[in-house]
Structures are given as structure tokens and as C-alpha cells.
N, C-alpha and C positions, 0 to 999 in steps of 0.2 A: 477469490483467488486472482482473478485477473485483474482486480484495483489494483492488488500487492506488483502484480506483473508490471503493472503503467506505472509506476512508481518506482520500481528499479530500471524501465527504461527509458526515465528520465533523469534519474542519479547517475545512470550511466554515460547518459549524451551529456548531463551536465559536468562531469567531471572529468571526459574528454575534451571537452571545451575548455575548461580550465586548464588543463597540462598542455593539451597541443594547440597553441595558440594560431589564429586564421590565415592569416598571414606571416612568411619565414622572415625571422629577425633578422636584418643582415648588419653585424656590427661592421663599421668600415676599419680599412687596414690600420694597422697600430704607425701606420710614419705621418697620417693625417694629422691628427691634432698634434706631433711633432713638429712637422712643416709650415702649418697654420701658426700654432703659436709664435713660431721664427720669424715670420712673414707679417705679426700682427708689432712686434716688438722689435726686431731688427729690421726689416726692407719696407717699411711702409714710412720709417720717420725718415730713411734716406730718401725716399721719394718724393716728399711731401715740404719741399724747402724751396726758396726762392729761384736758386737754381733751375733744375728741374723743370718746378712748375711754369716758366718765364719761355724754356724751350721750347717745350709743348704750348704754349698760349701762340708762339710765335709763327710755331709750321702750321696750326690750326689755321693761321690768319695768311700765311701763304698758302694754304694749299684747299682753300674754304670751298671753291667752287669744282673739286677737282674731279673728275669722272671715273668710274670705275675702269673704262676703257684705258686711259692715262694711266691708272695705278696699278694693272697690269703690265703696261708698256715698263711703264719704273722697276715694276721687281722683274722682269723679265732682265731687262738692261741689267739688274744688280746681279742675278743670279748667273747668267752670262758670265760677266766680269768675275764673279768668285771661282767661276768652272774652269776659265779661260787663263786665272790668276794676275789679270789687267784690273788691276783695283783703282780704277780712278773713281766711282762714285764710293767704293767703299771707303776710302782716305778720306775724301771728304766730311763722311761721317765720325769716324776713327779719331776726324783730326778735333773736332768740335769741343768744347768745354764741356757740355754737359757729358758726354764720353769719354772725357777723361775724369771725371768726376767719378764717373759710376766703376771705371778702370779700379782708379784707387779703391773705392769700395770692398770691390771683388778680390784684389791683392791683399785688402785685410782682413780677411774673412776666414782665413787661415785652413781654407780648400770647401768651406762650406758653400759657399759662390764660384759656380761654373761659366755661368754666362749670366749679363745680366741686360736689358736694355726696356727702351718706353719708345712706346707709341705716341702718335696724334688720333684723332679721333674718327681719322678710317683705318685707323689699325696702320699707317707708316711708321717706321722706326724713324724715331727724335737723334738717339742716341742710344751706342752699344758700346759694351765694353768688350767685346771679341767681335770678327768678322761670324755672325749669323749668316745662318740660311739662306733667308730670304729676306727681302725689303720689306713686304707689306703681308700685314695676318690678317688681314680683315677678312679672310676664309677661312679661316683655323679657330679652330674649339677656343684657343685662346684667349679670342677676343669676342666671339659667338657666342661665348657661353658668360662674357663678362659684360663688356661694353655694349652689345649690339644687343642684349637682352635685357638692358636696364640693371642687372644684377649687382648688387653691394656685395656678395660675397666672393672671400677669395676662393677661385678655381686651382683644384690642386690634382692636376694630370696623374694617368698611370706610374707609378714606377716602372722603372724598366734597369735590369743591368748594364753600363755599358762597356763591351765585350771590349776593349784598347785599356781602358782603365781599370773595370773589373768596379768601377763606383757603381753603386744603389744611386739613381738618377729621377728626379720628379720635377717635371715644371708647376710653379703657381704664378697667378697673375691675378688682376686685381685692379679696378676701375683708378684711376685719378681723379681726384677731385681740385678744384680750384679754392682759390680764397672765399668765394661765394658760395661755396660747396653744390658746383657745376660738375656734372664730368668734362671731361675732357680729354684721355688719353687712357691707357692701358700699362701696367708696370708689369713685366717677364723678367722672372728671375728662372734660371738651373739651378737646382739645389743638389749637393751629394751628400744622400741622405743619411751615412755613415760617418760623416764630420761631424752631424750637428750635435 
């Protein structure tokens, strides 16, 4: 009688193993591989053009030696400037080619593109198509979770609603790579995830 016993309490453990598996599956939100595929098919061949890549090659090589202490002081001054509404560094930026490049982009996007802009490879902004936040990400998941950790994959931030517009709002971003296929920079788009 008691072989029979050890034998239904192992059909038992065994077949609670089976149904409740060890670990909770977490499937990720359904706007994910919406976003990613967006991101893999439309914003990554905008990024990835002479353009662009010419930008970023160029501020890497101004700004190669640049210290974090500096790259504070910079987005301090930008941040300043966009609080204060004295936009002189940010027209400079604004005014640039590769920002109006990424402008046009965003314009035809047909509200899918919120914001969209690139990095250098401590996370400065190259070029933006709207007056951003702040100057430099290289503190931000953005660029921490892309660039600064070697990562190929695109990072595709929380959703969030935002409360002005009422859009479904996700940022993703995503290393750049060079013609040699270096990194080099970081590409941020806003997405509204209800357009796409």
C-alpha cells in the first residue's frame, strides 16, 4: 500500500509541475512588437543614411575628448535656455541639416513621430526635430540600456498616456551603427502608439 502511495505522490508532484510552470510567464505588452517592428522598418533606414551618419561621425570627432563634467555644464546651459525660453543653443541645433532632415521625417509620419532626435556617442544630441528636454542622455535608460551597454537591441520604454494630448506615448531607441558597423551614436524616437 504504501508503494501505491509514493506513486500517486509523485503523479501528483509531477503533474503540478506540468500545469503550474516554475517560473510566471510574463508575456510583454501587445504595443511591443508593434513599435519594434515600426522601428525595425521605418526609423532605423531614416537613420542609417549619409546624412545622419556624417553628423554623428562629426560631433564624435568634436567632442572626442569631452568630460562628463563639460557634458553637464552643456545640458545644464540647454536646459536653462529651454526653461528660460532664450533658445540660443537650442537654434543652433534646430537650425542644422541633419534636424531638419529628421523635422521632415516626423511631418510625414502622419502623427506617428512625436519627437524624434540622435545622439553622439556620450549620448549629446546631433540633431532634433523638436526642442527636447534636455541635451545630453547619457544618464538615461535611453542610452544605458542601448549604447552604454553594448546592446543591439532596440529599447522600447514604458508606455505612458500623455495627459495634453490624450496619445498612447512610448519611446524606443537603438544604437547606430557606422559604415563599418561601429557604434557610434544612439537614435530616440516618440512614438504615438495609437497612429501606428
Amino acid at each position: 500500500m504504501a508503494r501505491w502511495g509514493h506513486i500517486g505522490a509523485v503523479v501528483t508532484v509531477g503533474l503540478a509541475a506540468f500545469l503550474l510552470p516554475l517560473a510566471p510567464v510574463h508575456a510583454e505588452p501587445a504595443y511591443i512588437p508593434l513599435v519594434r517592428d515600426y522601428v525595425e522598418k521605418r526609423i532605423r533606414p531614416i537613420v542609417e543614411t549619409p546624412l545622419v551618419l556624417k553628423a554623428i561621425a562629426e560631433q564624435n570627432t568634436k567632442f572626442g575628448n569631452v568630460s562628463e563634467m563639460d557634458m553637464r555644464v552643456l545640458d545644464e546651459t540647454y536646459r536653462s535656455e529651454v526653461n528660460q525660453h532664450h533658445l540660443q543653443m537650442v537654434k543652433l541645433l534646430l537650425d542644422k541639416s541633419v534636424s531638419h532632415y529628421l523635422r521632415e521625417k516626423q511631418d510625414a509620419s502622419q502623427g506617428a513621430i512625436l519627437e524624434f532626435f540622435v545622439t553622439d556617442s556620450h549620448g549629446l544630441n546631433v540633431g532634433q526635430s523638436t526642442i527636447t528636454a534636455d541635451f545630453w542622455q547619457g544618464d538615461e535608460e535611453k542610452y544605458l540600456q542601448t549604447f552604454a551597454s553594448g546592446s543591439r537591441e532596440i529599447f522600447i520604454d514604458r508606455a505612458e498616456r500623455n495627459e495634453s494630448s490624450q496619445n498612447l506615448e512610448t519611446q524606443a531607441s537603438f544604437v547606430v551603427m557606422d559604415e563599418e558597423n561601429r557604434p557610434i551614436g544612439v537614435a530616440i524616437v516618440t512614438i504615438a502608439i495609437d497612429a501606428l
